[in-house]
Each structure stands twice: as structure tokens, then as C-alpha cells.
N, C-alpha and C positions, 0 to 999 in steps of 0.2 A: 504494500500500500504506500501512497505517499507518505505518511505520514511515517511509516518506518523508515521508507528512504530516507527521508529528512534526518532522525535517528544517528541512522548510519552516517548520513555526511558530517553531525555534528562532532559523532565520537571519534571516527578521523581524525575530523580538523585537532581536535584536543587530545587524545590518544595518542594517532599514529607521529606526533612532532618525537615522540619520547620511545615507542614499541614497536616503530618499523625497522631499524636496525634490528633488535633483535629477532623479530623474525625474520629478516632476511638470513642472520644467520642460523637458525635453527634449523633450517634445511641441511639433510646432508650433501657435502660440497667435497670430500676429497677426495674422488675419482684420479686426480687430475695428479694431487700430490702425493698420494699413500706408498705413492713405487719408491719413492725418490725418497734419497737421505735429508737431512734438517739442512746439512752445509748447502747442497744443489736448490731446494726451495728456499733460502733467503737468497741466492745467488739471481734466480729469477723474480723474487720481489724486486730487489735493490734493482735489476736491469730495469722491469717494468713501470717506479717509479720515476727512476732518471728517462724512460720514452714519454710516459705522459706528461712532464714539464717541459721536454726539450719540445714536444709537439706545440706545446704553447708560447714558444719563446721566451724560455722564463731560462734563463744559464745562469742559473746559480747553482753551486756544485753541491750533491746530494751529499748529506753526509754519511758515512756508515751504517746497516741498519743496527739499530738495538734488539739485540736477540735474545729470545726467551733460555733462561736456563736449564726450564722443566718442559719442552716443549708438545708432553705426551701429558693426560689426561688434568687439562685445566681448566677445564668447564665449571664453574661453580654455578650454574644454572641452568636447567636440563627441561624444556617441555616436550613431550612425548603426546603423539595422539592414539585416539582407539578405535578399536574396528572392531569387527565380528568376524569370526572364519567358522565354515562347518565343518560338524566333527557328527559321523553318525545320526544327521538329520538335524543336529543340536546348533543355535549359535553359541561361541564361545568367544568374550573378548580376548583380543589382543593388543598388545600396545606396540607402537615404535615411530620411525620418524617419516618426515617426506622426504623421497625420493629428489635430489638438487631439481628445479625446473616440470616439476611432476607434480600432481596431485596425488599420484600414487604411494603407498606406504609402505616400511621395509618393517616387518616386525623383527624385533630384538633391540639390545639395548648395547652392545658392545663395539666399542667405538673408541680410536686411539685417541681421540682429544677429550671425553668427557670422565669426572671424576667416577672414580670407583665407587667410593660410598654411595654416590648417588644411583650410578646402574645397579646397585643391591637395593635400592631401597624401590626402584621403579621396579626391578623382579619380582619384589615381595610385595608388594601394591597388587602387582598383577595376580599373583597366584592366592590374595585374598578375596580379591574383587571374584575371581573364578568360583572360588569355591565357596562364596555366596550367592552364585548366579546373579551377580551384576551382567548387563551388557552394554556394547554402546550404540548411542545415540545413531539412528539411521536419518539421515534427511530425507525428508519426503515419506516418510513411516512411524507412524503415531505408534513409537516402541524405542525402548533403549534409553540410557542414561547419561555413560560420562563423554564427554566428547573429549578432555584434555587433562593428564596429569604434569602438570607442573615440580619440580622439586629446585631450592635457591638453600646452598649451602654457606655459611659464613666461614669466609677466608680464618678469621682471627680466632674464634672461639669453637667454632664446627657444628654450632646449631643449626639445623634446617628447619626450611618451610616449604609443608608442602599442600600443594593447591588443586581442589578436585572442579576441574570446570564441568558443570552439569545441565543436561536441555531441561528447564525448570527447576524447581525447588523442592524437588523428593529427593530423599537418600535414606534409603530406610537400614535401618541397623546401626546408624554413622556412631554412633560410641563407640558398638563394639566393634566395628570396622576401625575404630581410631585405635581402639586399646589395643589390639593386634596387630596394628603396624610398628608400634610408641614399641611394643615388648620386642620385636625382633629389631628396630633401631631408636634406641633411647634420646641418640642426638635429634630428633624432630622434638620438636620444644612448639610448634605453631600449627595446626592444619586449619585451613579458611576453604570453602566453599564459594565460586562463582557461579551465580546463577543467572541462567540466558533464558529469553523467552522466545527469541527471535533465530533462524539460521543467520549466523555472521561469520564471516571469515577471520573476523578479528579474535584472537584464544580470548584476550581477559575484558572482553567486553561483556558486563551485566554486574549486579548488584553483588557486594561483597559480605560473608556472614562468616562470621567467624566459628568456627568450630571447639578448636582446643588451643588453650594459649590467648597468645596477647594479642596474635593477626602480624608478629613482625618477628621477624629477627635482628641482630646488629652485627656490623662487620665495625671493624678499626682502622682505620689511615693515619698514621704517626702519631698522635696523638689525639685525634678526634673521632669522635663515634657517630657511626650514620646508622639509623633506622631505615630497612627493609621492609619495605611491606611485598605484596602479589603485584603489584602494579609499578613497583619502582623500576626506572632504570637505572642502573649496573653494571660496569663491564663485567665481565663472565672472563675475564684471564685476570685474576686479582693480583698474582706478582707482576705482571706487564703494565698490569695498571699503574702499579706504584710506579716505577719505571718513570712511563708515559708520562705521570704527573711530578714527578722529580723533574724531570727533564722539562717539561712544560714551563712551571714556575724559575728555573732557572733561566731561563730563556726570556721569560718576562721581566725577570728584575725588578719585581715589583718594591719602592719604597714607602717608607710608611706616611711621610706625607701625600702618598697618590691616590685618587679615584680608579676603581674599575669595574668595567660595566661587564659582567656576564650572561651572552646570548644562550640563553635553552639549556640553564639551567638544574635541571630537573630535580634531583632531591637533594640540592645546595653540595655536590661534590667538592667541584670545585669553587664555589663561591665563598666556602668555608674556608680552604684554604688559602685563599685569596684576602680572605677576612686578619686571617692571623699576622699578614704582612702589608697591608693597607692602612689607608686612615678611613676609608667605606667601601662599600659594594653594593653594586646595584644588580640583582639577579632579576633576570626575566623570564619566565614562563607561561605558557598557556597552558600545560594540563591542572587542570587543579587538586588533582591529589598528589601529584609532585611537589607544589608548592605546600601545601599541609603537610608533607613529609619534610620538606625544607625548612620552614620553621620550625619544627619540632624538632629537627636536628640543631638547629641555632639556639635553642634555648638550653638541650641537655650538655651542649660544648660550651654556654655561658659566654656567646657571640653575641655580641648589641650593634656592631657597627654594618650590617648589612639590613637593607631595604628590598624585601622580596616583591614582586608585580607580578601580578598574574595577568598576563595582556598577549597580543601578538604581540610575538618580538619587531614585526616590521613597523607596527603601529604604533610602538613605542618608541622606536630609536627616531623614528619621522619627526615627532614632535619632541623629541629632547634635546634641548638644546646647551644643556649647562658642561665647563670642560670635564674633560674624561682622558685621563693618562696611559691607562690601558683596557682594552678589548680583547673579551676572550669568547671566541665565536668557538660552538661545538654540534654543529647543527646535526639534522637526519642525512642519510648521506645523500640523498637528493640537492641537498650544497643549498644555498643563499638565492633569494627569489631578487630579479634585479632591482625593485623597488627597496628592497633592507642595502644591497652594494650602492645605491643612490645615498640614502641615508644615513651610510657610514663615512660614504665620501663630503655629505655636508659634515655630520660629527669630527670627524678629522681626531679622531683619539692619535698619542702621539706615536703608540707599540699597538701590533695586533699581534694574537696567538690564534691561531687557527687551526683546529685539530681537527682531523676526519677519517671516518672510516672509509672512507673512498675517495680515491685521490682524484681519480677524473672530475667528478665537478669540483675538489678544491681547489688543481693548476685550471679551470677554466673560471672560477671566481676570481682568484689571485691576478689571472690577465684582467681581470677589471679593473683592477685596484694598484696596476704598476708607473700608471701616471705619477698619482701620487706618492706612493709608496715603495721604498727599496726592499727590497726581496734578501732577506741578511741569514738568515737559515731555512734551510727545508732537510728534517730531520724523519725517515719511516721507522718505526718501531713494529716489528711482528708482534703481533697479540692475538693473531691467529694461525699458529702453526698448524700445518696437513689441510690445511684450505688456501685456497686465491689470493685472500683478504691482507689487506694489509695496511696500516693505521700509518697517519702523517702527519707531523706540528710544523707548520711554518709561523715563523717570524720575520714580520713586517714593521718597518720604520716609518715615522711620517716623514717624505724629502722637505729639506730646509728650501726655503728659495735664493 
């Protein structure tokens, strides 16, 4: 109906700013790399990064990649879908992933990037869910149940959470369905139920209940604690991450007397850390439970100098006009819509940090902005080893006249 479509456009526009990276990665993707040793796939990252900026005239020389030291099972967030298969006339779920570029789904869980824990605790999900005769959810078949297991491990402490996406809001047994996962893996400390009424393609679109726990877990970044909810985004390579933002804020050089404005934000990652070496911050977000996780992360770290906005980001920076010392753009990797590259070019922040999971639209952004701006590092970091992927921070100066 229209009125769903509409729904749907809105959850998008607000959703997919923060959850379309990760489901693009959530597809299996390593056909490509799985033959090849760690040294031969950063050797074609590093090439493929230095063609896509030399394609844009940007010669500024790549710098070495940053490589993962654990480059085999670093997934610390894992969603798994479910299907039926028959057995003897019976359905019987099964769980596993999409097939890269497919709709199609591979059942099983073993997979050389994703955490172990976690592939134990999706097997044993499975083999409870079966032997309660749960099934799943068919489209177009008034029958079935879970359309999506979720599981988000914390890097620092090893608590998970895990998330049962459901078509509607039955789940019958759910205690003991919980007590019997909690007794074969104790680290789950949260299980939260997503409930859809609608078919969507989107995993964690619909209403949030929580289950068991608090609906979150927490991970640690140097010294500051970020709350996890079902809806956060996260990078899923959490050594890489640190890495990524080590290297990030070194790059910025952020002083404490300076402003800086952080684009899409999401659950004040880096805003926070931004905070610890500023004199403010200004985050920006549209999803709004990113933002409600963001300041609930600024309150439990005892941050006061950061100013969260929940707005578009293009609609914000349009009308801001006060200075800004440095910009820290981390968008979807669909890159910067030319109306926000207009609006930074009026802002004229005096550093930009631009980091992306995909580097094609960041050297074709970066050509927007080399008028004004000298091109002084372009730095790729793996963060996804056995896959394509491959993550980018450039820093950008304002040119003096």
C-alpha cells in the first residue's frame, strides 16, 4: 500500500544512513580472496586503491596499507538468515548467509572471517529453535516465524547480544528458548526481539522488545565506553578499528582550543573521541536511535563539550555557518550527495578527515574538493581481510591563498 511504501522510504532515509554498510557487508564476498595468502590480498588492495585515485587525478602517494594482525575470524557481528528445507515431508529451519550478489542462501555458519564464539552460539540457536519446531518466516505464506538471527559480540569484555528478528510479535516458549541458549553460552548477557509486520528487506526494521537483559551491551575504546544496542552501528573488525581511529585522530591533530564538526555520527564513536581533545563537537545524525545511543554514551564517559543534532547532515552543514577547525566526514559508502560537497566548500573547515568504506566514491568526492583543498595523506587500512573491501582516511588541508 502507499502508505507502507511511504514507511519504507522513511526508514531508509533514517536507517539505511547508519545499516547499509553493514549489510553490504554481511553478504558472503570471499570467492575472490579465500585462495590467496593475507600478503597477495593486501598487495591487490594497496594496487587497487592507488588505480582508483590515480583515475581521478589525485597523485598523492598512497601510503602503506595498515594490516590486520588477526586477519582470520574478526567479525564481532554476525547476522545470519533463515529458511526452511525439507526433511521427510517436514519443514525444518535452517540458518546461514547470502550468497555475495544473490538472494540465494548458503546454510552453515563456518566462515574464515567470522568469530568463533559466535558461529557456536548461531549452531546452538539453531539446533534449539529445531527442536522446538520453530520455522521460518515464508513470504507470501501466512506461516513461519524468525526471518533473522543476529549475534554482536563485545571486543573488551565478550558479552553478546543476540537478536531474534520475527514476522510479528509471537514467540512462544521465549524464556525457555532464552534459558537454553544463556546455559550452553553464559556470555549472552542481552537477547531483544525485532518485530516486523510488514515484508522488508531491511533485517532490523520494526519495533524493539526486549527480552532478557538490558537490550545492550558495551565495548571499550581507550578509555571510553560505548553502549551497543540491535540497531547500532559498529565496525565488526574491532582491532582494525582501533587502528583506523588511532591513525584517524593522529592525522587530525586535533587541538584543544578547536571546533569539530562530525558528519554521521552514529553512536558518538568518534565524536567522543574527538571530544577528549577539543574544546567542542558538533555531531550530526539522522537516525534517531543512534543519536539516543550517543548521548547516553556522553553522559556514562562524563563528556559535556559535545552538541548532538539529529538532522540531515546536508541540511545542517547548508545552514551552518559559524568556524569549524576540523571535519570528520564518515558517511555510507554511497560517499557525499553534491549538495553536503557544496556546503563544505562554503564551510571551509580548515582539516578534513574523510574515512570510507569504499574508496570509489571517496577519490570521486575528494576531486570535488581539490580546488580548495590539498590532498596531504591518503592512508587504506584492511578491516576486511578475505573480502574486496577495503577502508580509506584521507586528509585534506584548506589551501592558503
Amino acid at each position: 500500500s502507499k502508505l507502507i511504501n511511504e514507511k519504507e522510504k522513511q526508514m531508509r532515509n533514517s536507517v539505511l544512513s547508519n545499516m547499509d554498510d553493514e549489510a553490504y557487508f554481511n553478504q558472503l564476498d570471499q570467492s575472490d580472496f579465500a585462495e590467496l595468502s593475507y600478503d597477495e590480498q593486501v598487495k591487490l588492495k594497496q594496487q587497487h586503491v592507488e588505480n582508483v585515485f590515480a583515475a581521478k587525478a589525485i597523485d598523492t602517494q598512497i601510503k602503506p596499507m595498515i594490516t590486520a594482525s588477526n586477519p582470520m575470524h574478526y567479525r564481532h557481528k554476525v547476522t545470519a538468515n533463515a529458511t526452511n528445507i525439507k526433511i521427510q515431508g517436514q519443514r525444518k529451519l535452517k540458518l546461514g548467509f547470502y550468497i555475495e550478489k544473490t538472494h540465494k542462501i548458503k546454510h552453515g555458519f563456518e566462515s574464515i572471517v567470522q568469530d568463533k564464539e559466535i558461529e557456536k552460539v548461531l549452531t546452538d540457536i539453531e539446533d534449539i529453535l529445531q527442536k522446538n519446531h520453530f520455522t521460518a518466516y515464508e513470504k507470501g505464506h501466512d506461516r513461519g516465524i524468525i526471518k533473522h538471527i543476529l549475534v554482536r559480540k563485545s571486543f573488551s569484555n565478550h558479552g553478546m547480544l543476540v537478536v531474534f528478528v520475527t514476522q510479528g510479535s509471537i514467540f512462544p516458549n521465549a524464556k525457555q528458548i532464552i534459558k537454553e541458549i544463556r546455559e550452553k553460552n553464559p556470555h549472552i548477557n542481552s537477547v531483544v526481539q525485532i518485530i516486523q509486520k510488514i515484508d522488508t528487506p531491511i533485517v532490523l526494521y520494526g519495533e524493539e522488545k526486549i527480552l532478557y537483559g538490558s537490550g545492550f551491551i558495551e565495548d571499550q575504546i581507550d578509555d571510553l565506553v560505548f553502549r551497543l544496542s540491535s540497531k547500532s552501528f559498529y565496525q565488526i573488525n574491532p582491532e582494525q578499528m582501533m587502528k583506523l581511529y588511532d591513525c584517524a585522530f593522529m592525522l587530525a591533530d586535533i587541538k584543544q582550543h578547536e571546533t569539530v564538526m562530525d558528519c554521521f555520527s552514529g553512536i558518538g564513536t568518534l565524536s567522543l573521541l574527538a571530544a577528549k581533545q577539543s574544546k567542542s563537537v558538533i555531531a550530526i545524525e539522522v537516525n534517531a536511535s543512534a543519536v539516543k545511543d550517543a548521548i547516553d554514551n556522553a553522559k556514562k564517559n562524563h563528556l559535556t563539550n559535545i552538541s548532538f543534532i539529529k538532522d540531515d547532515v546536508e541540511k545542517y552543514v547548508e545552514t551552518y555557518h559559524q568556524p569549524v577547525d576540523v571535519l570528520i566526514l564518515d558517511p555510507p559508502r554511497i560517499g557525499l550527495s553534491i549538495k553536503l560537497i557544496e556546503a563544505i566548500k562554503k564551510l571551509k573547515p580548515k582539516r578534513i578527515v574523510y574515512v570510507s568504506c569504499f574508496v570509489e566514491t571517496q577519490a570521486r568526492d575528494i576531486g570535488q574538493l581539490v580546488r580548495l583543498y590539498q590532498v596531504e595523506t591518503i592512508q587504506p587500512v584492511d578491516m576486511f581481510p578475505y573480502t574486496g573491501h577495503v577502508e580509506s582516511i584521507v586528509l585534506l588541508s584548506l589551501k592558503t591563498a
